[in-house]
N, C-alpha and C positions, 0 to 999 in steps of 0.2 A: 385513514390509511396514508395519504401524502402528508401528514404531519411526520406519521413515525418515519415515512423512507426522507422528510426533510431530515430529522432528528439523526439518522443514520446517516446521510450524504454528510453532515456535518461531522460527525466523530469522525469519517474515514478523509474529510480533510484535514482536520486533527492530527490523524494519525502521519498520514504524509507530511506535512509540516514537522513533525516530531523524527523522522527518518529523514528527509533534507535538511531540515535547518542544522543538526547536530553533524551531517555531513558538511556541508559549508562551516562550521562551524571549527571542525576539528580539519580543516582541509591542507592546512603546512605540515601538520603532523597526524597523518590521519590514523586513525582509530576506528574501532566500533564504539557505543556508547550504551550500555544498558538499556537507555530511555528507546535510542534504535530499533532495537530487539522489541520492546512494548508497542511500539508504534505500527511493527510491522504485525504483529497480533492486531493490533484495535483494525487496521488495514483489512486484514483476514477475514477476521469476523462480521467487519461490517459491511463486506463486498459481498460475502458469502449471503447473509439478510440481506441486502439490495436485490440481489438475484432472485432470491424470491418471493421479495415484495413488488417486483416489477411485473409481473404480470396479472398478478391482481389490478393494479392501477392500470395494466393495461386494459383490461374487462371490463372497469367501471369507467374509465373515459380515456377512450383509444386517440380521440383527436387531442388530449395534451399528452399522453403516456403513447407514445410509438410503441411498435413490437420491440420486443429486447431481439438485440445483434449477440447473440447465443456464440458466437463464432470470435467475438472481438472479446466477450466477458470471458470465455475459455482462455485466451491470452492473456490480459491481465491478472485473472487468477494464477497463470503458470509461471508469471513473472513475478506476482504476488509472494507464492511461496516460495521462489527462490530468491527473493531477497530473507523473510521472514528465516529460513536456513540458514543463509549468511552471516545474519544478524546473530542469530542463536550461537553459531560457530563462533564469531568473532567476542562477542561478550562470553562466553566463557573463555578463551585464552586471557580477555582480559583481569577476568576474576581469577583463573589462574596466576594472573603476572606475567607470561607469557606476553610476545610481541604479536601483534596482529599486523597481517601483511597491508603493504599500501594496496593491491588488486583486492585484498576479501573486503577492505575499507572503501575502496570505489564501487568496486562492485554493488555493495550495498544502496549506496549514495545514486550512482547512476542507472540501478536497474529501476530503484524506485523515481527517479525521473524521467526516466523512459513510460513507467506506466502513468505520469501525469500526462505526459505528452501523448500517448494513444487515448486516453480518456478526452484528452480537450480537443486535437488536432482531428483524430478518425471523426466521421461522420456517423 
């Protein structure tokens, strides 16, 4: 079981890197980017399995697996799908043609660095 939640902690930094870097990436002219939009699904999904593979792992050895913070994972996930919306929003205007504003472009960018930073910072 801690292979697969490795397996999974890895996609879902995957998927962050895929949501920042193209943020930094397109940051003079900012944009949403397809790949955004994907990243913040792989995010989703993989937070969404974490949650609950983590108490399994806690049951079988509580002294490396702590209790899950139920309260902190709620946040992230809230923050989670509201980039994953943004994202969605934003990559259709651009598949439109349509301009994507600089706020739904940060917004993206910066909600999803805001949940790196409650994930590494929070206790």
């Amino acid at each position: 079981m801690s292979i697969l939640f490795s397996v999974l902690l890895f996609l879902h930094i995957v998927g962050a890197a895929m949501i920042v870097g193209f943020w930094i990436a397109t940051m003079k002219q900012p944009t949403v980017h397809p790949r955004q939009r994907d990243g913040a699904f792989v995010q989703l999904i993989t937070g969404i399995a974490m949650m609950g593979v983590l108490p399994v792992l806690h049951n079988q050895d509580p002294a490396h697996f702590g209790e899950p913070d139920y309260f902190k994972l709620g946040i992230k996930f809230a923050i989670g799908l509201a980039v994953a919306v943004m994202a969605v929003i934003g990559s259709r205007k651009v598949k439109k043609g349509e301009a994507v504003s600089t706020g739904l472009a940060h917004g993206v960018g910066g909600l999803a660095l805001l949940n790196i930073a409650i994930a590494t910072i929070w206790p």
